[in-house]
N, CA and C atoms as an extended XYZ file, in Angstrom:
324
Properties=species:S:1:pos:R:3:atomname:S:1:resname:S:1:resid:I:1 pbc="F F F"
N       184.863       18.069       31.020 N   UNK     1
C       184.452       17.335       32.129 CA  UNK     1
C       182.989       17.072       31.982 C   UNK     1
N       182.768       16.204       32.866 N   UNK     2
C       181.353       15.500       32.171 CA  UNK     2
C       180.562       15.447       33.471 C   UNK     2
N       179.342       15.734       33.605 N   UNK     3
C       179.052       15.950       34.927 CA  UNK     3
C       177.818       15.049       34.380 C   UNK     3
N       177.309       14.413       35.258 N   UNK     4
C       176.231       13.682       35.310 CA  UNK     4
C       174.520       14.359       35.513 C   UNK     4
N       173.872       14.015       35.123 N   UNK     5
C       172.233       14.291       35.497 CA  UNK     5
C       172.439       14.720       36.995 C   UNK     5
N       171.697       15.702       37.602 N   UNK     6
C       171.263       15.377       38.833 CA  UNK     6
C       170.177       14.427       39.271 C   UNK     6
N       170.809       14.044       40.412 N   UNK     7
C       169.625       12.431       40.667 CA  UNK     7
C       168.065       13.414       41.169 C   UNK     7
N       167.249       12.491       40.771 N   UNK     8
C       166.303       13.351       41.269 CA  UNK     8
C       165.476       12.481       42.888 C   UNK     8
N       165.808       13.225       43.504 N   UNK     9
C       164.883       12.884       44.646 CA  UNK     9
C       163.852       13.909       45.082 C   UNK     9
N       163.008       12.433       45.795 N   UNK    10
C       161.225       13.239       46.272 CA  UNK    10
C       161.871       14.263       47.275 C   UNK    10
N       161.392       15.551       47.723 N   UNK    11
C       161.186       16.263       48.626 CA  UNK    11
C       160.302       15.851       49.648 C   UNK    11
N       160.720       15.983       50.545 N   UNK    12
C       159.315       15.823       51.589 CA  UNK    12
C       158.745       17.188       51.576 C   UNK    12
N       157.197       16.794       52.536 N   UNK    13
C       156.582       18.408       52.436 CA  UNK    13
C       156.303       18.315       54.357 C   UNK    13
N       156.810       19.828       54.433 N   UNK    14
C       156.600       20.267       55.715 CA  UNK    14
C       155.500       20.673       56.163 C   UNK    14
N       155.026       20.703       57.618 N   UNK    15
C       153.704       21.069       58.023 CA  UNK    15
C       153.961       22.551       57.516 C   UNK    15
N       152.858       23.436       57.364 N   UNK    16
C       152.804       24.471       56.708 CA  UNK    16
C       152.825       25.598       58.038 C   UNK    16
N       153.754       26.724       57.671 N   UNK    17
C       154.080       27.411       59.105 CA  UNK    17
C       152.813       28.515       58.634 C   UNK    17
N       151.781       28.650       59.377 N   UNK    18
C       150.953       30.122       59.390 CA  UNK    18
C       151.102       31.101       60.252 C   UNK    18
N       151.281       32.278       59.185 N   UNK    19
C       151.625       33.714       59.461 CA  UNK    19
C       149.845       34.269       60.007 C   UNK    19
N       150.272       35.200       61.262 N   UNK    20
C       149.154       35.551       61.726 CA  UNK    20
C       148.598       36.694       60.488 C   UNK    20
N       147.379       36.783       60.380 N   UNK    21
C       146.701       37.149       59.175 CA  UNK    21
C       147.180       38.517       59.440 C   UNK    21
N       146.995       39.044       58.148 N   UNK    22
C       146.970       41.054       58.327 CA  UNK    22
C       145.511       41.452       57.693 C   UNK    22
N       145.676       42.691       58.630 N   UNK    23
C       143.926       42.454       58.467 CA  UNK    23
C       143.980       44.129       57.718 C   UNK    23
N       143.449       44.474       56.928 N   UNK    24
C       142.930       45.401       56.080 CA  UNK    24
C       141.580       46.185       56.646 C   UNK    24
N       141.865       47.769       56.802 N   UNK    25
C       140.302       48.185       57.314 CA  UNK    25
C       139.976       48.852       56.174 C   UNK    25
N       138.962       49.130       55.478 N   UNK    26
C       138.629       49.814       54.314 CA  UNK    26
C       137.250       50.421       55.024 C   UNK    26
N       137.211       52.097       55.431 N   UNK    27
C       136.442       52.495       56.228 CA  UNK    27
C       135.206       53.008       55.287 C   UNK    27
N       133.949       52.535       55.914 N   UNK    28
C       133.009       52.859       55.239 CA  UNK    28
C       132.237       53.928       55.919 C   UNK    28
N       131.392       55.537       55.833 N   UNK    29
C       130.902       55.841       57.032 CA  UNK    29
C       129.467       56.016       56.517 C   UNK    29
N       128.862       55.873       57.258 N   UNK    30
C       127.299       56.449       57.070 CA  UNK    30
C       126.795       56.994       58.570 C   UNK    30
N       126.722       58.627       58.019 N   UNK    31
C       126.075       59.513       58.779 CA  UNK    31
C       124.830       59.415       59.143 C   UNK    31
N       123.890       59.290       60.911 N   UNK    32
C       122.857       59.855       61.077 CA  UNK    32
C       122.487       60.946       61.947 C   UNK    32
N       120.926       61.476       61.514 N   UNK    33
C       120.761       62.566       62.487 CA  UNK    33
C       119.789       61.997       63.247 C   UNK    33
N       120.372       62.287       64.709 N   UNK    34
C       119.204       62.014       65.716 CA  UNK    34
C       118.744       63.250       66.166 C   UNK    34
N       117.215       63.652       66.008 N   UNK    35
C       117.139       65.011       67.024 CA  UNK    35
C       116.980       64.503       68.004 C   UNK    35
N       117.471       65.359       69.322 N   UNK    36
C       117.516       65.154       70.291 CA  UNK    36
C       116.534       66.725       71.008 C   UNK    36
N       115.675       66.782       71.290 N   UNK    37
C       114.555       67.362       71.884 CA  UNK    37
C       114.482       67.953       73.402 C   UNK    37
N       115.198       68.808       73.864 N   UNK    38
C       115.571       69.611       75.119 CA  UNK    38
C       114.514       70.444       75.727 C   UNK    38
N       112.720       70.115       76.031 N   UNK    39
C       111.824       70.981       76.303 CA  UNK    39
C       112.093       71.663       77.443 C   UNK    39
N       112.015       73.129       77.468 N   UNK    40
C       112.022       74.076       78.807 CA  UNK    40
C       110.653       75.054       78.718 C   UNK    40
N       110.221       74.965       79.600 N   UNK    41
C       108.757       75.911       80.127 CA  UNK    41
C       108.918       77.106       81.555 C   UNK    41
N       108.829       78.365       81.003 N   UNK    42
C       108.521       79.400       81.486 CA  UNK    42
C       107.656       79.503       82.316 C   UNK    42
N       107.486       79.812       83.679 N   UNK    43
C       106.031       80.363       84.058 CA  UNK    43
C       106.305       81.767       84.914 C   UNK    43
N       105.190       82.757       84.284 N   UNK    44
C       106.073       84.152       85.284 CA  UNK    44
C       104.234       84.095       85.783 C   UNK    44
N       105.203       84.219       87.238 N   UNK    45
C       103.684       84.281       88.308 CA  UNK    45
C       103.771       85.600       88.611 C   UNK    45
N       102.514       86.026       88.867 N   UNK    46
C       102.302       88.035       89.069 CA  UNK    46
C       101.176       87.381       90.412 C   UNK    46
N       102.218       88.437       90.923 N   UNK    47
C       101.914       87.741       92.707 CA  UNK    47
C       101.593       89.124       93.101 C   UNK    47
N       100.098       89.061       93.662 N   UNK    48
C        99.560       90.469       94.495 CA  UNK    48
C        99.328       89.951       95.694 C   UNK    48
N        99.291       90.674       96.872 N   UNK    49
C        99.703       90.601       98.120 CA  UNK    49
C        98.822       91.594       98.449 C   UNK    49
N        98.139       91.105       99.423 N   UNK    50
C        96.966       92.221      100.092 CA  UNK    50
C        97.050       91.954      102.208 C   UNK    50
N        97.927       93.277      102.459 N   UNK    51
C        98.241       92.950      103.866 CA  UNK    51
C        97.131       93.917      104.553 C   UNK    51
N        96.276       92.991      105.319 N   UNK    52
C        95.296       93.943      105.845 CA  UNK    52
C        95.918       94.440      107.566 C   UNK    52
N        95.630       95.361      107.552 N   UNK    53
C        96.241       96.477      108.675 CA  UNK    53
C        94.923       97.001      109.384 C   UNK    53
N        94.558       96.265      110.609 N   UNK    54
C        93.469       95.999      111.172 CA  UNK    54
C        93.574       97.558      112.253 C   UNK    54
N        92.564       98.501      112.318 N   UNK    55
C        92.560       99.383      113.632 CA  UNK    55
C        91.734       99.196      114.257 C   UNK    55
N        91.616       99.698      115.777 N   UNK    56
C        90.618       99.680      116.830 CA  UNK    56
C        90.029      101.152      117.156 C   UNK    56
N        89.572      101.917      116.110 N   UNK    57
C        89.078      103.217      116.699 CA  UNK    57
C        88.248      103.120      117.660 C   UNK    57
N        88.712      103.712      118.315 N   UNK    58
C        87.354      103.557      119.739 CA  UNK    58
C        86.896      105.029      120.263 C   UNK    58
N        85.455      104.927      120.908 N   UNK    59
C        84.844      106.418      120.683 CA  UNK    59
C        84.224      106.381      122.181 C   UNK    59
N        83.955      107.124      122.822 N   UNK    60
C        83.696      107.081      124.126 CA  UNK    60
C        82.195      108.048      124.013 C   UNK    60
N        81.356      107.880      124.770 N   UNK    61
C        79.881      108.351      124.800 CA  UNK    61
C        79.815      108.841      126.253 C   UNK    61
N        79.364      109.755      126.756 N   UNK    62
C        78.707      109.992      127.608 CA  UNK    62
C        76.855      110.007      127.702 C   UNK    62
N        76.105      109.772      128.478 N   UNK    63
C        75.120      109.687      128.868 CA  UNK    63
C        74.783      110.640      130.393 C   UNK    63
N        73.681      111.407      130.263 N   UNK    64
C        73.220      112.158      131.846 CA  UNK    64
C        71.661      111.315      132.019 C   UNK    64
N        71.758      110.908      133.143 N   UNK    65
C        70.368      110.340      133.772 CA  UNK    65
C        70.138      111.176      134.834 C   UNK    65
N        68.683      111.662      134.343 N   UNK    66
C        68.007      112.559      135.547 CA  UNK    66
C        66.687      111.312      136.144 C   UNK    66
N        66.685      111.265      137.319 N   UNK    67
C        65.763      110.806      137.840 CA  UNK    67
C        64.670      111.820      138.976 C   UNK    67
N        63.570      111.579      138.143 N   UNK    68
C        62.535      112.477      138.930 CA  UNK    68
C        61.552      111.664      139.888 C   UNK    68
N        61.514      111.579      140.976 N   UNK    69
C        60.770      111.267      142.163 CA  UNK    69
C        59.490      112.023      142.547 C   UNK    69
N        58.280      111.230      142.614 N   UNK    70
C        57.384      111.651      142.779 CA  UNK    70
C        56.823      110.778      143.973 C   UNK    70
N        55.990      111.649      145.440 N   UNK    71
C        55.712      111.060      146.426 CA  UNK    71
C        54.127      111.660      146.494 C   UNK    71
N        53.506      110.463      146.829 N   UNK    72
C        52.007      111.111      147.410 CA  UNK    72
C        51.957      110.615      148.679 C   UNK    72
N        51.101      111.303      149.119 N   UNK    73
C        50.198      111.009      150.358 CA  UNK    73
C        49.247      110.311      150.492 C   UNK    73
N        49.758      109.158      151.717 N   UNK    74
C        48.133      108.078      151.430 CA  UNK    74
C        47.189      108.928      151.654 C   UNK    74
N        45.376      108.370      150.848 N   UNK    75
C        43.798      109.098      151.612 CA  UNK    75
C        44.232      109.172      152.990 C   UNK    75
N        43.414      110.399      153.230 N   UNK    76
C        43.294      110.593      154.878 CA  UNK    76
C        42.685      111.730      155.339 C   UNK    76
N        42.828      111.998      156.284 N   UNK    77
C        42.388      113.248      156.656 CA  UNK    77
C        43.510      114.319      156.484 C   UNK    77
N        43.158      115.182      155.814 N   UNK    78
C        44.071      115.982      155.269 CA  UNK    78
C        44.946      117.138      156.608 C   UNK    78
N        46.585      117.083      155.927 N   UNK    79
C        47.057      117.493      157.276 CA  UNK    79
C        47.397      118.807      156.145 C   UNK    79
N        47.537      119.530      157.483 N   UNK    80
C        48.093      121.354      157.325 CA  UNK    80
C        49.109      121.075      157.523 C   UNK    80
N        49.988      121.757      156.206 N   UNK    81
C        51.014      122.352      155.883 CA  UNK    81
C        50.952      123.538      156.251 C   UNK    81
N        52.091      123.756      157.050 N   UNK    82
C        52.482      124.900      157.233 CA  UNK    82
C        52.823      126.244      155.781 C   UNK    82
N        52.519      127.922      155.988 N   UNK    83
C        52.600      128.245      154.573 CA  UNK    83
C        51.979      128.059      153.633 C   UNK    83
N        50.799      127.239      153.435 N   UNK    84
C        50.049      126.074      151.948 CA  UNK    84
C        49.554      127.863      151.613 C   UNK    84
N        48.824      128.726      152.272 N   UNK    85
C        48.014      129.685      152.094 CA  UNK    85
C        49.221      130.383      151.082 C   UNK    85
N        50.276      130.542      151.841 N   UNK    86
C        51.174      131.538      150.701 CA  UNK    86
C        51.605      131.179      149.444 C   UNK    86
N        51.107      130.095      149.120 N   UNK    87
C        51.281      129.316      147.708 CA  UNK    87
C        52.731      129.018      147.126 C   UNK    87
N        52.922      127.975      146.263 N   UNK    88
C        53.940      127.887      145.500 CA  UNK    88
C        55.263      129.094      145.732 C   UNK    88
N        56.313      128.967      145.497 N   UNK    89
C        57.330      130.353      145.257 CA  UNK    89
C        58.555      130.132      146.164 C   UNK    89
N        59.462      130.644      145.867 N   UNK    90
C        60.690      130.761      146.343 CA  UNK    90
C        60.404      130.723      148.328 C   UNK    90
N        61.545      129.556      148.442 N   UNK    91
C        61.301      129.758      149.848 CA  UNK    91
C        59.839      129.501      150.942 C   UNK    91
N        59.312      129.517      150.133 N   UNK    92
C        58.062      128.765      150.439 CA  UNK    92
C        57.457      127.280      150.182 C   UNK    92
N        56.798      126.693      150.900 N   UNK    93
C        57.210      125.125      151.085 CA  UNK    93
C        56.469      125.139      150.057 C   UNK    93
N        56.149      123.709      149.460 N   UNK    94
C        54.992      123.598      148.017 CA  UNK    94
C        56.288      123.109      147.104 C   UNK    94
N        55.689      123.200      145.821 N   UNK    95
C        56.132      122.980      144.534 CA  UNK    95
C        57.912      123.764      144.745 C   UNK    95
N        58.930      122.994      144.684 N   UNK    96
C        60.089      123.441      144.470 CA  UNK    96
C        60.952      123.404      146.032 C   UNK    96
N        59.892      123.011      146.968 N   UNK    97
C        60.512      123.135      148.401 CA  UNK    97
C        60.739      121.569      148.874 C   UNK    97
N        61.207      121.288      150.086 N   UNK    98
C        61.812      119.899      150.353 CA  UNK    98
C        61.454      118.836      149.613 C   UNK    98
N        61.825      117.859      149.718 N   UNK    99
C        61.639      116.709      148.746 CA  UNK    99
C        61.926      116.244      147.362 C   UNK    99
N        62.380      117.564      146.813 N   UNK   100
C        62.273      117.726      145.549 CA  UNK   100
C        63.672      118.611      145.197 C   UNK   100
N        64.091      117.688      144.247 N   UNK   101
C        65.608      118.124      143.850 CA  UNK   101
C        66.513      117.883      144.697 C   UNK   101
N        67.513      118.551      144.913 N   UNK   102
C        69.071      118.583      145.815 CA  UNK   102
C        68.765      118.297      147.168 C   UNK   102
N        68.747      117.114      148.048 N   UNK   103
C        69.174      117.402      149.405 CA  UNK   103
C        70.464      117.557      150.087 C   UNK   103
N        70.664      117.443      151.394 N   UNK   104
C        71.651      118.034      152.239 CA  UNK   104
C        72.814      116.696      151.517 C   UNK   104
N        72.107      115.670      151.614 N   UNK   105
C        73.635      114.034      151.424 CA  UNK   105
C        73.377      113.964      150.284 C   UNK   105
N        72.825      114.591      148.883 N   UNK   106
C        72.859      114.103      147.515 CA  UNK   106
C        71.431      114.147      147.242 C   UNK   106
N        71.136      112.970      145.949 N   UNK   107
C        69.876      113.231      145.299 CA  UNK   107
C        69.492      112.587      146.301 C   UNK   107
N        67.543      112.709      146.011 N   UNK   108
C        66.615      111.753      146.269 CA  UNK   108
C        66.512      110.697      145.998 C   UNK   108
């Protein structure tokens, strides 16, 4: 049997269908160092304390006041005292008798 040539006909060409790409990662790394710098500061305070504790001593004084009184007699014609002859002394008028020192209502 005898078969003939195939006829040759043009093909047409189709719009071209695109496949969404595939994507390839090929990982590269490069390491850095950052310092990172955390400053902290201490302070120790030395704390003195001075509580003053105030007193009132108080002191009490006594004092004695003597007051001595002295009386004259205006110039004149001189008067008699009774006693003057028996002089000064206990109980006898003069030096130490009325006027002088303690009376009946208190001092002079």
């Amino acid at each position: 049997m005898f078969c003939p040539p195939p006829r040759k006909h043009h093909a047409r060409v189709l719009p071209a269908i695109v496949h969404p790409t595939q994507h390839d990662v090929i990982p590269h790394t490069q390491e850095y160092i950052v310092p990172e710098i955390h400053p902290r500061h201490t302070t120790v305070l030395n704390r003195q304390v001075f509580n003053h504790v105030h007193s009132f001593p108080h002191t009490v004084s006594q004092q004695q006041q003597v007051i001595s009184r002295q009386f004259y007699q205006p110039p004149g014609p001189p008067t008699p005292v009774a006693g003057a002859m028996a002089g000064p002394g206990f109980g006898a008028p003069g030096y130490g008798g009325p006027g002088y020192g303690r009376s009946v209502g208190g001092w002079l």
